[in-house]
N, C-alpha and C positions, 0 to 999 in steps of 0.2 A: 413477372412473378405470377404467374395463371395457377399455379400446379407445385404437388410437393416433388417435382421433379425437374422444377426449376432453379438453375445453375446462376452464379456470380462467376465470372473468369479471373481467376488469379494473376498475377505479374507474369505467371512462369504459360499461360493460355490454359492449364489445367480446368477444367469447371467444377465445382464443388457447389451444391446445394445451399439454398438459401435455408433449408428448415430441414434438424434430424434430431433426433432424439440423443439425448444425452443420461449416461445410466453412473453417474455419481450417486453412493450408496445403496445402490440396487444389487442386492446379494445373489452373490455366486451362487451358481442352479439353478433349480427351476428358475426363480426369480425373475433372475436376468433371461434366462433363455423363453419365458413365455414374452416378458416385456419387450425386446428385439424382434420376436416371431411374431406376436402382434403390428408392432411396429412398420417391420415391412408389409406386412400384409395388407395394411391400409396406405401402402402407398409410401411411406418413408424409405430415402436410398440414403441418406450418413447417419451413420453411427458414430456418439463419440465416447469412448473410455481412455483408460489412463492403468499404467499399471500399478498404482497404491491404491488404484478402486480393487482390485483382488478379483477383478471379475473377466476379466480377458477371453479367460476360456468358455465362458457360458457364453461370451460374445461371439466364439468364432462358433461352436457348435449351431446355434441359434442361424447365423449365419450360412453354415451346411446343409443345414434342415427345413432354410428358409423357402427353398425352391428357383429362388433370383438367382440369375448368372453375378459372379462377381464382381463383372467388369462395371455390370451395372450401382453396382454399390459403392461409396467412398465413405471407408473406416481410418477414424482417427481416432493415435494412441498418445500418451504422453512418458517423458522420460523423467522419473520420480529425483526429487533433491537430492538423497543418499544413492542415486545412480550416476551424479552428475559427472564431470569430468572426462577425458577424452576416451580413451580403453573401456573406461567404465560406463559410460553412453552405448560406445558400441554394441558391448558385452546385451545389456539391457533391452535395447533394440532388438537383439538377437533373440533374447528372452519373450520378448513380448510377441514379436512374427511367430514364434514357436507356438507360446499357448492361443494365441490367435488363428493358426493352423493356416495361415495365409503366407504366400509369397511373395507380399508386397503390403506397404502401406500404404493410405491416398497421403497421410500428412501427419506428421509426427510434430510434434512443439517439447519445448523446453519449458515445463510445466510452471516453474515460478525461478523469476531472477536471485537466484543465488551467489553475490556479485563475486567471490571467491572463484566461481567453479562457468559461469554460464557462456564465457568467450572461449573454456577449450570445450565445454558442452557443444556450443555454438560449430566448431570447427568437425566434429562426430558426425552433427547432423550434416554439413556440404560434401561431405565424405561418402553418407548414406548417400542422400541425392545425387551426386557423381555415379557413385553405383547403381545407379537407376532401383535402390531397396525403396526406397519411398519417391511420390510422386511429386512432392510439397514437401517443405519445411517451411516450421513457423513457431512465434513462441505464445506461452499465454501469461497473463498477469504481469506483462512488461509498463511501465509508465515512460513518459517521454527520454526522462535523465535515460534508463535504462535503454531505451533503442538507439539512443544518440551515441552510448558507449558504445556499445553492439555494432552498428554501423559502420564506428571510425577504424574498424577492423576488417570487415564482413564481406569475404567474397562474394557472397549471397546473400541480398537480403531476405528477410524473413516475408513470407508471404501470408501470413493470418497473425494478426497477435486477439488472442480469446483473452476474455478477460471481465469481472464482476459488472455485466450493465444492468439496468430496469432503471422505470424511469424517476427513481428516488436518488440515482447515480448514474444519470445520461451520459459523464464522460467527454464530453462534448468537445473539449480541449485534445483530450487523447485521439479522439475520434478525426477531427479535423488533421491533426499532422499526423495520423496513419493514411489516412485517405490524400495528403500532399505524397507522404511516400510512398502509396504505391502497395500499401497494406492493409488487408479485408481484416476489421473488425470482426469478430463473434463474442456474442452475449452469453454467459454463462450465468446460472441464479435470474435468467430472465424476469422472472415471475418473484424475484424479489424474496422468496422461502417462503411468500405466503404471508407477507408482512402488506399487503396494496388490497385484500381481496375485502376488505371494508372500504377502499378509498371512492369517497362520495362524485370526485372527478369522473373518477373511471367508472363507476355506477353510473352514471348519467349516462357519458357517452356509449358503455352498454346496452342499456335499455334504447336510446335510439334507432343503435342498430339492428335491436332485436340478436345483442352475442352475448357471450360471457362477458363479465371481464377480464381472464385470464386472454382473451383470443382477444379481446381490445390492445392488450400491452405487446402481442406477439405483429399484432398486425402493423402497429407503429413502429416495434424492430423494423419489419418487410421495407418498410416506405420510407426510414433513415438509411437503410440500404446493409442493415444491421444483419448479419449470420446469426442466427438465434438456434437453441436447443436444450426445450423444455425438456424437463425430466418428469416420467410418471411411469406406475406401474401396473397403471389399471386401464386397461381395454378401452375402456371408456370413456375414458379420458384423452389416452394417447390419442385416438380417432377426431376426439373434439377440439384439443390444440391445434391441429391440422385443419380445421375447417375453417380460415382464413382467408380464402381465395373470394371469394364470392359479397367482399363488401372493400370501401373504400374510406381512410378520415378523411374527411376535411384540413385545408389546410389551417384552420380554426381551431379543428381539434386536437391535431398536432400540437399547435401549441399551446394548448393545456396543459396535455400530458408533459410538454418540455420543461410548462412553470410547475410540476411536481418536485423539480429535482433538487434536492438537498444535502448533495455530497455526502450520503450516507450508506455505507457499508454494513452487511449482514455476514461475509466473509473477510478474512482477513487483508489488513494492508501488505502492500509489497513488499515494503521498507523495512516490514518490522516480525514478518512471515518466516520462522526458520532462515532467519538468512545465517551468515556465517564468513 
């Protein structure tokens, strides 16, 4: 992990980026298309959107405008609850490569377990991947019950499952028996929404290092082997989330940050999230 252009290899050899930007609520237009063009500019190669973020299209313009070849790039989209199901996955997929103006995606997930709908969801996505339209499939906001369902079916297993971490809900359980199966974690709400940026822990080991503490919580993702993808909109920032490379925790300070964790959510549970 030297560079934001350093890769985790997926089950499938694909590589996908340890650190990219994530544009949850970042509005369509300018918005999103300064915040990606920045993005890359400094160096970020994944992007992740979803299509109930409504921003798709400011994602792939950004993306055109960017200057990167797009081979170089690996964009991930997700396929919304009221899209679920087998035809109606596909359909959506279609939708989504369309206003993304791309031919392909690195990795599409099944945005939250919807226990009704997400095993012929599930069958859409090895359909896409067979057609070589996406490079990766994977889900996000799955908990164990839900992969273990998932699996006892699953021509393919899921290669990412994303999903609410920071270190107030480290996960650790989920984490471990993705990592037996063979499944790259990614952290979404990294940074907790902003709920850690008084935490007296992470102040500390900030001032040590002479970082933020936002770049303290990201650099701990790096070194639990965590996919992480803060969101921001501001130049300034994006730049300085990324400025991670260049220090190291201790294993002391690792677990600090570990004894933060208090099974606490700022986004919703699985269980109880629009299911149906």
């Amino acid at each position: 992990m030297m560079n934001l252009k350093s890769a985790t290899k997926l089950a499938n050899g694909v590589e996908m980026p340890w650190f990219g930007l994530g544009v949850f609520k970042v509005q369509e237009g300018q918005e999103v298309i300064d915040s990606v063009k920045a993005a890359i500019k400094a160096g970020y190669r994944s992007i992740d959107t979803a299509s109930v973020y409504g921003n798709e299209e400011g994602v792939g313009q950004a993306i055109r405008e960017s200057g990167v070849a797009r081979e170089e790039l690996f964009i991930t989209t997700k396929v919304w609850n009221t899209e679920q199901g087998y035809d109606s996955t596909l359909a959506a997929f279609d939708q989504s490569l369309s206003k993304l103006g791309l031919d392909y995606a690195d990795l599409y997930l099944v945005h939250w377990p919807i226990r009704a709908k997400y095993k012929d969801t599930w069958r859409a996505l090895e359909k896409l991947y067979a057609d070589g339209k996406v490079r990766a499939i994977g889900v996000s906001n799955f908990q164990i019950d839900h992969l273990e369902d998932l699996l006892a079916d699953a021509a393919v297993k899921p290669m990412v499952n994303q999903v609410e971490l920071h270190p107030l809900l480290n996960q650790l359980e989920l984490r471990e028996y993705c990592k037996a199966q063979g499944i790259q974690i990614e952290a979404w709400a990294p940074l907790a929404q902003g709920h850690l940026l008084d935490n007296e822990v992470l102040a500390d080991i900030a001032a040590r290092h002479n970082k933020t503490l936002p770049q303290v919580i990201l650099r701990w993702d790096l070194q639990n082997g965590i996919v992480t993808i803060p969101k921001s909109v501001k130049e300034e920032r994006i730049i300085a989330n990324a400025d991670i490379f260049d220090f190291e925790l201790s294993e002391g300070e690792i677990s600090r940050i570990n004894g933060l964790n208090r099974d606490q959510r700022f986004g919703s549970h699985p269980d109880r999230f629009n299911n149906e």
